[in-house]
C-alpha positions as CSV (number, residue, x, y, z in Angstrom):
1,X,87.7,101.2,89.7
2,X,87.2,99.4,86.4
3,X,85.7,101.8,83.3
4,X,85.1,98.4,81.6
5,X,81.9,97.6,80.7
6,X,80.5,93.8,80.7
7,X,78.9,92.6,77.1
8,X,75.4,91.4,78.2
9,X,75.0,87.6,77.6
10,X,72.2,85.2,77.3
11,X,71.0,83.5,80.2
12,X,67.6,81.8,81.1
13,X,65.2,85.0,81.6
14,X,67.0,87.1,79.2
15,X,64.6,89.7,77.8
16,X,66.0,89.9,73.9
17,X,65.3,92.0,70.8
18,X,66.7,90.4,67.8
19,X,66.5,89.5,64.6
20,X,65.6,86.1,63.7
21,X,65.2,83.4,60.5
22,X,63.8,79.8,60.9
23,X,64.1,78.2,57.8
24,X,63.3,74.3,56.3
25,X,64.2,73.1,53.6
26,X,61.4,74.7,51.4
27,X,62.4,77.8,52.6
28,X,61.7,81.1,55.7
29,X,59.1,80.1,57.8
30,X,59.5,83.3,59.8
31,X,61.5,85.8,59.1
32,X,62.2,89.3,61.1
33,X,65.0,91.0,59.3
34,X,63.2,93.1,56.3
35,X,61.2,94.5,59.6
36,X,61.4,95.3,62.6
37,X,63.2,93.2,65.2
38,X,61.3,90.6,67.2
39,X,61.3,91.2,71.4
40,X,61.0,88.2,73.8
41,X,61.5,86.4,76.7
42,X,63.9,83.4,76.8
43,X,62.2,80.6,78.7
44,X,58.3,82.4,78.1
45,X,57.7,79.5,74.8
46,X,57.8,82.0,72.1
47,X,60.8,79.9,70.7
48,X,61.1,76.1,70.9
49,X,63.3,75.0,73.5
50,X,65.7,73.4,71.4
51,X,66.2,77.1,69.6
52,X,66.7,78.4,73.1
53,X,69.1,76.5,74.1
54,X,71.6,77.5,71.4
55,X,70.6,81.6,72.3
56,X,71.9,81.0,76.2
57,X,75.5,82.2,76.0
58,X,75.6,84.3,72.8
59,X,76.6,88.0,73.5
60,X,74.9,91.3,72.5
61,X,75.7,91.8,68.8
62,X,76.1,88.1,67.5
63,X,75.3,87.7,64.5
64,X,75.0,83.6,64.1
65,X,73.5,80.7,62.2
66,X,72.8,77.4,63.9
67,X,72.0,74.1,61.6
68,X,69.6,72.1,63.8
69,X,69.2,68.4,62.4
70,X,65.9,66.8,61.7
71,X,63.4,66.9,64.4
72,X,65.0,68.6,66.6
73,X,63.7,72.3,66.8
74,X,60.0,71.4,66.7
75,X,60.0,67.7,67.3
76,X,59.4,64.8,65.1
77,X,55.8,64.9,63.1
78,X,53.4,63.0,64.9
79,X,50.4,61.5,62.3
80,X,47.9,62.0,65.9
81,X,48.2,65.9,65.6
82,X,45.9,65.3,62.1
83,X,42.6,65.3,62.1
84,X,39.3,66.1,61.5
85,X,37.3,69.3,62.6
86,X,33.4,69.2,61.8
87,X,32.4,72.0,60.0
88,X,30.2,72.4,62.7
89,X,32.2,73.1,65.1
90,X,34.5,75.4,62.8
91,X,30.7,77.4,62.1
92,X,30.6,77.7,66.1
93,X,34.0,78.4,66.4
94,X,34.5,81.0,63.8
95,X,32.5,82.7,61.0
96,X,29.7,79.9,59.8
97,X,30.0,80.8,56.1
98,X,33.8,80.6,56.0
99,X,35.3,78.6,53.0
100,X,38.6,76.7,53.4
101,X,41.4,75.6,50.8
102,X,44.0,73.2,51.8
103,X,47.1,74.9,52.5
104,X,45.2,77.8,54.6
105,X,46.0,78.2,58.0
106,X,43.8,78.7,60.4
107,X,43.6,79.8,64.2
108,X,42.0,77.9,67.0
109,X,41.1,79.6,70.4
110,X,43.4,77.4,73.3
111,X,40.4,75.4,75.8
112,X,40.9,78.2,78.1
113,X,40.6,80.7,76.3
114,X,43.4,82.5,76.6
115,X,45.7,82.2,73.4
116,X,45.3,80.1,69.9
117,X,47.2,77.6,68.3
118,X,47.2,76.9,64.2
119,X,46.3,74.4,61.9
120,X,46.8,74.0,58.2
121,X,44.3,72.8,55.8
122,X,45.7,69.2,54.3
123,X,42.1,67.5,53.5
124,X,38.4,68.7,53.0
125,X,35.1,66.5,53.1
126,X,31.6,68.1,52.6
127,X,31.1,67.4,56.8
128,X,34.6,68.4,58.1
129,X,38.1,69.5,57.6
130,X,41.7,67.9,58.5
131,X,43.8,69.9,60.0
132,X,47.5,68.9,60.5
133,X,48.6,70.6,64.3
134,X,51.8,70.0,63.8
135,X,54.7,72.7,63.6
136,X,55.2,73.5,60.0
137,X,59.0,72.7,60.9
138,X,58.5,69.2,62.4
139,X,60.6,66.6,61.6
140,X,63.3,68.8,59.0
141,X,66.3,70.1,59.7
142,X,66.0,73.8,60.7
143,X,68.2,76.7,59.9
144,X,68.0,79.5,62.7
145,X,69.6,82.6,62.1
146,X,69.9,85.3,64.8
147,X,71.5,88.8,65.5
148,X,71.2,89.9,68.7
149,X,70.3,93.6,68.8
150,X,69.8,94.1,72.6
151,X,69.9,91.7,75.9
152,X,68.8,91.9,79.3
């Protein structure tokens, strides 16, 4: 019998805590190493797919940095995820004497209820407010650090 024990790997399913940096070029967007580490579920969405894919194979302990080119972590920007939101519907949908600035971000509830997505402030009008839906990472080059505390 072998005392050697296997170095867990990534793998589709892999349940990971790590540590993690995405970064444009105007600097982290998210950033987990000053805290404490992040936990997920490869495949479950919590990281784009493109992300994922350079986690599958990495073994417990890597400490890496990938360089993904423009577009390709979050997609290309895509001018149909602007638009406007009548203030209106942002009194029904939230708290009717809110006041927004562009460059807040704000959550929406998903149609079913049963998560939320963001949108940041880019325009405001007396009647409404544009929102731009798109990944603040869409369309620039991404840097994506990771150490891999823990796999399995």
């Amino acid at each position: 019998m072998s005392s050697s024990t296997q170095i867990p790997v990534v793998q589709p399913g892999s349940f990971l805590t790590l540590h993690y940096r995405l970064a444009g070029p105007a600097g982290d967007i998210i950033n987990t190493f000053n805290d404490k580490p992040a936990t997920l579920s490869l495949g479950a969405g919590e990281l784009s797919p493109a992300v994922e894919q350079r986690l599958l194979g990495l073994e417990e302990g890597t400490h890496t940095t990938f360089e993904l080119p423009a577009g390709e972590a979050f997609g290309e920007r895509n001018a149909e995820m602007q638009q406007w939101v009548a203030r209106t519907l942002l009194a029904q949908l939230g708290d009717p004497d809110e006041q927004y600035a562009v460059g807040d971000v704000v959550q929406f509830p998903t149609p079913d209820g049963a998560g939320s997505y963001a949108g940041a402030v880019i325009a405001l009008s007396d009647s409404a407010v544009q929102f731009d839906f798109n990944h603040p990472l869409a369309g620039q080059p991404v840097t994506f650090e990771v150490r891999l505390i823990g796999v399995l």
